[in-house]
C-alpha positions in Angstrom: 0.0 0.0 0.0 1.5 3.2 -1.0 -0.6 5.4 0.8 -1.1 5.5 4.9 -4.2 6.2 5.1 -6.2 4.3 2.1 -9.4 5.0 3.0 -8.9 8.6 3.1 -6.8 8.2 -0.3 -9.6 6.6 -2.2 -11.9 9.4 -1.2 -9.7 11.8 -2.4 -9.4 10.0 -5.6 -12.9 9.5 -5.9 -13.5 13.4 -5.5 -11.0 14.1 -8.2 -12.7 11.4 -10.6 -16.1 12.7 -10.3 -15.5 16.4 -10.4 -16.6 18.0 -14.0 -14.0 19.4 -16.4 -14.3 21.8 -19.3 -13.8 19.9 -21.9 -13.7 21.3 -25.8 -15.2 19.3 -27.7 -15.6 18.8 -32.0 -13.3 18.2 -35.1 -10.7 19.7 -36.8 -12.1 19.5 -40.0 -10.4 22.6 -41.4 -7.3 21.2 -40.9 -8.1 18.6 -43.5 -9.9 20.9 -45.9 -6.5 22.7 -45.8 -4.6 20.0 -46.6 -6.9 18.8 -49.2 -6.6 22.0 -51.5 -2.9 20.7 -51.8 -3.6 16.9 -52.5 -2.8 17.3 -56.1 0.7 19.1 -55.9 1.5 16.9 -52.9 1.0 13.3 -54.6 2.9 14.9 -57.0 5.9 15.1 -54.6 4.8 11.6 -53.6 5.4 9.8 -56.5 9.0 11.9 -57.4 10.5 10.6 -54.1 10.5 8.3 -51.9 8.2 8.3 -48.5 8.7 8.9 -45.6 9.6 12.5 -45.8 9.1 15.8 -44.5 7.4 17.8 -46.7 8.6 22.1 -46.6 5.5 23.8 -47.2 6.7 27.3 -47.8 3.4 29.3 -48.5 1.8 27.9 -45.2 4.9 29.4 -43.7 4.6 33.0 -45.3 1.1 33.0 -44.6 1.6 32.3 -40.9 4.5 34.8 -41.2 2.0 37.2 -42.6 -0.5 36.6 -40.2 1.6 37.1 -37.5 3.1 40.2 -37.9 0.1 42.0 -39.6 -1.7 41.5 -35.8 0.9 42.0 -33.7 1.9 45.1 -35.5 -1.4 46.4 -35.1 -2.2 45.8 -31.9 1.7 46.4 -30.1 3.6 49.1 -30.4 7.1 49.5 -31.8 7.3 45.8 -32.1 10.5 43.5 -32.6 10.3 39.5 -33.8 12.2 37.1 -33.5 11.6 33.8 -34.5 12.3 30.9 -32.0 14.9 28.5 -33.9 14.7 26.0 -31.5 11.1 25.6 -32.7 12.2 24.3 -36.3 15.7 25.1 -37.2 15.9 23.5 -41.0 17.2 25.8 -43.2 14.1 26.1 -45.4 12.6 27.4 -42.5 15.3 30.0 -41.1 15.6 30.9 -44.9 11.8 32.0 -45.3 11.6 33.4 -41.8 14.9 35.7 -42.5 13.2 36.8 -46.0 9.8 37.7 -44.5 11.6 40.7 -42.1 11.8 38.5 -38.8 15.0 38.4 -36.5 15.9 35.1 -34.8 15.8 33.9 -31.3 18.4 31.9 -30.6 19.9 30.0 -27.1 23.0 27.8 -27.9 26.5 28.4 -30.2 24.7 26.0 -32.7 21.6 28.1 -33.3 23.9 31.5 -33.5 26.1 29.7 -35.9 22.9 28.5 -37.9 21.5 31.7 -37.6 24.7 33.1 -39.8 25.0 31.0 -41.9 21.6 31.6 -43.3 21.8 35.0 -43.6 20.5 36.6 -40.3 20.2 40.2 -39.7 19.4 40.7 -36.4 18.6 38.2 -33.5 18.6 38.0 -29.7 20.8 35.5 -27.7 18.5 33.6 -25.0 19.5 30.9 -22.6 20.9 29.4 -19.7 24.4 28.5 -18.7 26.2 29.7 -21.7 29.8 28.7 -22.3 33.1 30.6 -23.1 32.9 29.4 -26.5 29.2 30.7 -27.1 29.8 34.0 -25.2 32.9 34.5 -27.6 30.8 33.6 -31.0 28.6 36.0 -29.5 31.1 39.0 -28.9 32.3 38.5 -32.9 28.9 38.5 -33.7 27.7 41.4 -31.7 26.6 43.8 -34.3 23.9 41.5 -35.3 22.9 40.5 -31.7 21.8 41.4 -28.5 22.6 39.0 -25.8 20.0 38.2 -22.9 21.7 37.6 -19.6 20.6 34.4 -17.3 22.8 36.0 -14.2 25.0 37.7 -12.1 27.7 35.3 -12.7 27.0 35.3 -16.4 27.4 39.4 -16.3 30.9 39.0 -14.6 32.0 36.4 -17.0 30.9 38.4 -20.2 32.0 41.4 -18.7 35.8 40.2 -18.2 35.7 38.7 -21.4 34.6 42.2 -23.1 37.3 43.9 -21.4 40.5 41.8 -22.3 38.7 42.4 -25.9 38.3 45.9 -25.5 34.9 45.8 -27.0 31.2 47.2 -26.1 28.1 44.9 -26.5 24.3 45.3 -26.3 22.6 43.1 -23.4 19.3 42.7 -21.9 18.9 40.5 -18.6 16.5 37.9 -18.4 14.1 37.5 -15.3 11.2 35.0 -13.8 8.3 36.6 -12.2 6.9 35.8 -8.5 4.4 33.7 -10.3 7.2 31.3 -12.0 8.6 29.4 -9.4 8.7 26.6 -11.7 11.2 28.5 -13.8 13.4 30.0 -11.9 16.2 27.6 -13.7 16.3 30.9 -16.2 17.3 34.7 -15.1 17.2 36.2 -11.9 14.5 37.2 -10.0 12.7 40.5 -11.2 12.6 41.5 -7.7 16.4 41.5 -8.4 15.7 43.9 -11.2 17.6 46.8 -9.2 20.8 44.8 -8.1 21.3 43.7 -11.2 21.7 47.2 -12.8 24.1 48.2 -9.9 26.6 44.8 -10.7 26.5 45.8 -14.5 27.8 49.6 -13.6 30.7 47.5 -13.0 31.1 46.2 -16.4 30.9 50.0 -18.5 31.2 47.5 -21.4 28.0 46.1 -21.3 25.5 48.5 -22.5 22.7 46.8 -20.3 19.2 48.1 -22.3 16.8 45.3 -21.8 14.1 43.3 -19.8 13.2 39.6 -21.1 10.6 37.3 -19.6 9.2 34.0 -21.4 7.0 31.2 -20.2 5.8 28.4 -22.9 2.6 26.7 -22.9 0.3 29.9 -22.3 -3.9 29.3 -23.7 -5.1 32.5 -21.9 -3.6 36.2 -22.4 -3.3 36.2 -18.1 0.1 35.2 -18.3 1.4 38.1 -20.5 -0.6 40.8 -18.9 0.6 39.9 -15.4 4.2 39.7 -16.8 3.8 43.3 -18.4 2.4 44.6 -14.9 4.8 42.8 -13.1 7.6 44.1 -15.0 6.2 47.6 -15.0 6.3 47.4 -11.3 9.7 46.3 -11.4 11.2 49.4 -13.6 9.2 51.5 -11.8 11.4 50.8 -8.7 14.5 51.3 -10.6 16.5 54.5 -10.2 16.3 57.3 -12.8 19.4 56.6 -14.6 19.0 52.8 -14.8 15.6 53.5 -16.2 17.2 55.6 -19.1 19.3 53.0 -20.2 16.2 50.4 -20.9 15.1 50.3 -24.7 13.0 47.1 -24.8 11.3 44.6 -23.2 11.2 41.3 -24.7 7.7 39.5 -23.7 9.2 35.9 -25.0 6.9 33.9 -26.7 4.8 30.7 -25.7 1.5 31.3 -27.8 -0.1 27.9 -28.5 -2.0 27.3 -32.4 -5.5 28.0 -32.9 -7.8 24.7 -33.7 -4.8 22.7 -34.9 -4.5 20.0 -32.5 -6.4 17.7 -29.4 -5.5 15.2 -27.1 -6.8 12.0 -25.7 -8.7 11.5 -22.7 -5.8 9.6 -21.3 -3.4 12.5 -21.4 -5.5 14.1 -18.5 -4.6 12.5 -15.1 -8.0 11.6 -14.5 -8.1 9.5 -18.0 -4.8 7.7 -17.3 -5.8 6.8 -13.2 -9.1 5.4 -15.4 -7.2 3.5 -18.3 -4.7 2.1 -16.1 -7.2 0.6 -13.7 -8.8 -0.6 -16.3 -6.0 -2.2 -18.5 -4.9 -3.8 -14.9 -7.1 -5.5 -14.6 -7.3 -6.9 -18.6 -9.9 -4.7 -20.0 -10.8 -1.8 -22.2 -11.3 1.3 -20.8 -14.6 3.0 -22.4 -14.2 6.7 -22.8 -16.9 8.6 -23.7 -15.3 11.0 -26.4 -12.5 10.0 -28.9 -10.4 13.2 -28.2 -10.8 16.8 -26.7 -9.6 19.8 -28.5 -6.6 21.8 -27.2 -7.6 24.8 -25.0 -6.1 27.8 -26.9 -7.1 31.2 -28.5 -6.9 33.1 -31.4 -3.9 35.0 -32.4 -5.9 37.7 -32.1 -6.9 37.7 -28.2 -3.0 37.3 -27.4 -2.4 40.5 -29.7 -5.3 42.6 -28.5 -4.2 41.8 -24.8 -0.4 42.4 -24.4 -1.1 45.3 -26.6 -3.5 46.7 -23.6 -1.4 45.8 -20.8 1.7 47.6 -22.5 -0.5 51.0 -23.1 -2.1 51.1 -19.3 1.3 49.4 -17.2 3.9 51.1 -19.7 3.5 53.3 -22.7 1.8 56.2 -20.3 5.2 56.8 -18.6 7.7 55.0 -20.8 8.5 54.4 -23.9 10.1 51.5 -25.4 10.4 49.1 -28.2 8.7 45.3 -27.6 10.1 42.1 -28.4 8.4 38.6 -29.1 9.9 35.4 -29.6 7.1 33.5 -31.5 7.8 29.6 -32.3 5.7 27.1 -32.5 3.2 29.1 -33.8 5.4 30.1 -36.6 6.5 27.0 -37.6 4.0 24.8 -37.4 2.6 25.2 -40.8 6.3 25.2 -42.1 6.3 21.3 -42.5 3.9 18.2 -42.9 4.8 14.3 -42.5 4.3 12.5 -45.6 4.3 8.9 -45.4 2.9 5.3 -46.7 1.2 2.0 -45.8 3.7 -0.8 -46.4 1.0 -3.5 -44.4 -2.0 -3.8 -43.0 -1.8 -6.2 -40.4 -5.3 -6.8 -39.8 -8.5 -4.4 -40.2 -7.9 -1.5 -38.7 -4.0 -1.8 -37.7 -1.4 -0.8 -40.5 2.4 -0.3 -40.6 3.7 3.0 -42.2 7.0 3.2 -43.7 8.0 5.8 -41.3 8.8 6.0 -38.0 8.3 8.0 -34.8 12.0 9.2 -35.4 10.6 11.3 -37.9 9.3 13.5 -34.5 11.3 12.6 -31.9 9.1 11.1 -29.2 5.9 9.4 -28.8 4.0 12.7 -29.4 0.9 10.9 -30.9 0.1 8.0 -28.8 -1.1 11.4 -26.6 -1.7 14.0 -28.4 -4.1 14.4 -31.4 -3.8 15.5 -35.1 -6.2 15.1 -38.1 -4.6 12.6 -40.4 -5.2 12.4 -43.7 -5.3 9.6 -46.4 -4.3 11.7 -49.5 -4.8 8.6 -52.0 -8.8 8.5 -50.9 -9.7 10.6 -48.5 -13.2 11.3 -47.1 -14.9 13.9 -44.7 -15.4 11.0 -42.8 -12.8 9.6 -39.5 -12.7 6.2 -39.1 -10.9 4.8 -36.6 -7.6 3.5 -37.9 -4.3 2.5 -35.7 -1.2 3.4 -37.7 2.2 2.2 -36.2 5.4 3.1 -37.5 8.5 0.3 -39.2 11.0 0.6 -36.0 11.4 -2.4 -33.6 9.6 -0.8 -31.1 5.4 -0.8 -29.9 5.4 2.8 -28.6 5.9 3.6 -32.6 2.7 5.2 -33.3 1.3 7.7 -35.5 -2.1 7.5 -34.5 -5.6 6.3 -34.0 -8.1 8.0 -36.4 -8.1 9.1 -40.0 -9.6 11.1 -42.6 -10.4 7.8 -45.2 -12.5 6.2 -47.3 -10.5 2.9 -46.3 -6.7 2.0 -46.4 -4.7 -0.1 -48.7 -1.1 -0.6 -49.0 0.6 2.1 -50.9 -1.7 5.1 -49.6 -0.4 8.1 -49.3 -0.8 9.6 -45.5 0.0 12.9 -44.2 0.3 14.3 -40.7 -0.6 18.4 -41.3 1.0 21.0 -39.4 4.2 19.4 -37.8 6.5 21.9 -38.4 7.4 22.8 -34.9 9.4 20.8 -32.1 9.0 17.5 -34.5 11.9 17.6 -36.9 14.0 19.7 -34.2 14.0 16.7 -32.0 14.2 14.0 -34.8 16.7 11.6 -34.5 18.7 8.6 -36.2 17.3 5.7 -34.1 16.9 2.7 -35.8 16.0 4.9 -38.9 17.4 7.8 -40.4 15.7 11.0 -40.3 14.4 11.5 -43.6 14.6 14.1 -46.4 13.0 17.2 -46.8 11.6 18.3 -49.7 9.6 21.4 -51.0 6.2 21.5 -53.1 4.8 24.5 -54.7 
């Protein structure tokens, strides 16, 4: 017994069982009647090489380019972008993003030296723990880049390094909020705000002229206005001459997609306390739905919200240029999996000729996304397990698709997995596979 008192346990559990969740329900059917306006070009790419593959889709990533800063810009003043590299670093991608006017986030030596090599104009330097080596790449490449510092130790060590260089550099300093005690691995404390700015007087070759706060994950604007106040609150406390010196805050990124994407009833705690009980004991467990879509908002609502926060906590008193580090939400139209049925092992089971190393983890056996058979697809979603060809069971790709039936050699597509899929890829078993572009 794990528990000492298992009465009391089980009533607990009982309580949590029983109590009622908001749950969003309904399909993601414009997902596939996006995909669909592309069948034709993408069978095309189909048949001139061979599956599995990513597949580059480069207008889906202007569009979401477009998209993005068109409601930003109007809604937040004196904004700056920067695209989160770690969300989808492929070239194709970093190419497009550079082209359509954004600046790049990145938070390791590999990303800055990515970053240059394809051409990047202006980016930010974001992360924890940075080594010599990346703080030097980062002082060469300092006309391009503004470095966010993760400490007081970090300060000292770029500071010392600066001076035996005899060189100046642009920094901001990156803080958690009272709210984030669950990230407090990154920055300083914002209540630290003030110390900070006396240790960089130290360090005259630092021109310390930025704020940066991120937290992932966020499908409400609350997080971002409290930041903003927070922040606000913060500078406010700051003496006049340290508050001359600040030119931006940078309000990080984190904003989840709109109607892409659901999730089982098993990803909740409640659903996995009910299937395992039920699997125990050798049964099925019966949920009620298939899958719940994701809690999340429209572009929009973030947009419309920072931008208030900023003109009642900020603008009135201060003014400054604002920074975003959009990702996922970037690159997620960027790529789609493309793969095929090599055998169907019985009705309703088939092996594709992919596998999960294509993503990286086991991202669908949780997590749901409208698949699509491209060789006959329907309006219809039948339920349809698709596992992957490594020598593993947790390779799956799903449970439902978009079909009129399978047979070997269809065509399947996974839309909208440009982001934190091929970043995390990796050669097991499999190599990760090509990448190729349609048009």
């Amino acid at each position: 017994m794990l528990t000492k008192n298992y009465q009391h346990s089980k009533k607990l559990v009982d309580k949590y069982l029983s109590r009622p969740l908001k749950l969003r329900r309904g399909r993601l059917f414009g997902v596939v009647t996006d995909i669909l306006k592309k069948r034709s070009a993408i069978l095309k790419v189909s048949h001139k090489y061979p599956t599995p593959f990513y597949l580059f889709d480069r207008r889906g990533l202007q569009t979401s380019i477009k998209e993005f800063k068109t409601v930003f810009g109007q809604h937040i003043p004196r904004l700056n972008i920067f695209y989160a590299v770690k969300s989808n670093p492929h070239p194709y991608v970093l190419k497009e993003v550079i082209k359509g006017g954004l600046g790049l986030d990145v938070s390791s030596g590999r990303e800055l030296q990515l970053a240059i090599k394809n051409g990047v104009k202006k980016m930010i330097f974001t992360g924890p723990g940075k080594t010599d080596a990346e703080l030097a790449l980062a002082i060469k490449h300092r006309q391009k880049l503004i470095i966010n510092l993760d400490s007081f130790t970090e300060l000292r060590r770029l500071g010392q390094m600066l001076r035996r260089q005899k060189k100046t550099m642009r920094a901001g300093v990156r803080v958690y909020l009272s709210s984030q005690s669950n990230w407090n691995k990154f920055g300083i404390a914002v209540s630290d705000l003030s110390k900070f700015f006396s240790a960089a007087k130290k360090y005259p070759e630092i021109k310390l002229e930025g704020i940066q706060c991120h937290m992932s994950w966020n499908k409400t604007v609350t997080a971002y206005e409290n930041l903003i106040k927070e922040i606000a609150t913060q500078v406010k406390t700051l003496s006049a001459e340290d508050r001359a010196q600040i030119k931006f805050i940078d309000f990080g990124g984190g904003f989840e997609t709109y109607n892409q994407e659901g999730y089982f009833p098993w990803t909740l705690t409640s659903g996995e306390i009910i299937k395992e009980a039920t699997e125990h004991f050798g049964q099925t467990a019966q949920f009620k739905d298939k899958y719940y879509l994701s809690e999340s908002i429209p572009l929009k609502d973030y947009a419309v919200a920072i931008g208030r926060a900023i003109f009642k906590y900020l603008d009135p008193w201060i003014k400054l240029n604002y920074y975003c580090e959009p990702g996922r939400i970037i690159s997620n139209p960027a790529m789609h999996l493309v793969l095929k049925v090599m055998d169907i092992k019985r009705p309703g089971m088939a092996i594709l000729d992919g596998g999960t190393n294509m993503i990286g983890y086991e991202l669908f056996e949780y997590f749901y996304y409208p698949t699509v058979n491209l060789t006959r697809p329907s309006k219809k979603e039948i339920a349809y397990r698709f596992y992957g060809s490594l020598c593993t069971p947790y390779d799956l790709f799903g449970y439902y698709c978009y079909a009129r039936g399978i047979k070997e050699g269809d065509i399947i597509i996974i839309p909208n997995q440009g982001a934190y899929t091929y970043t995390l890829a990796q050669n097991f078993i499999k190599d990760i596979p090509a990448t190729y572009i349609f048009s």
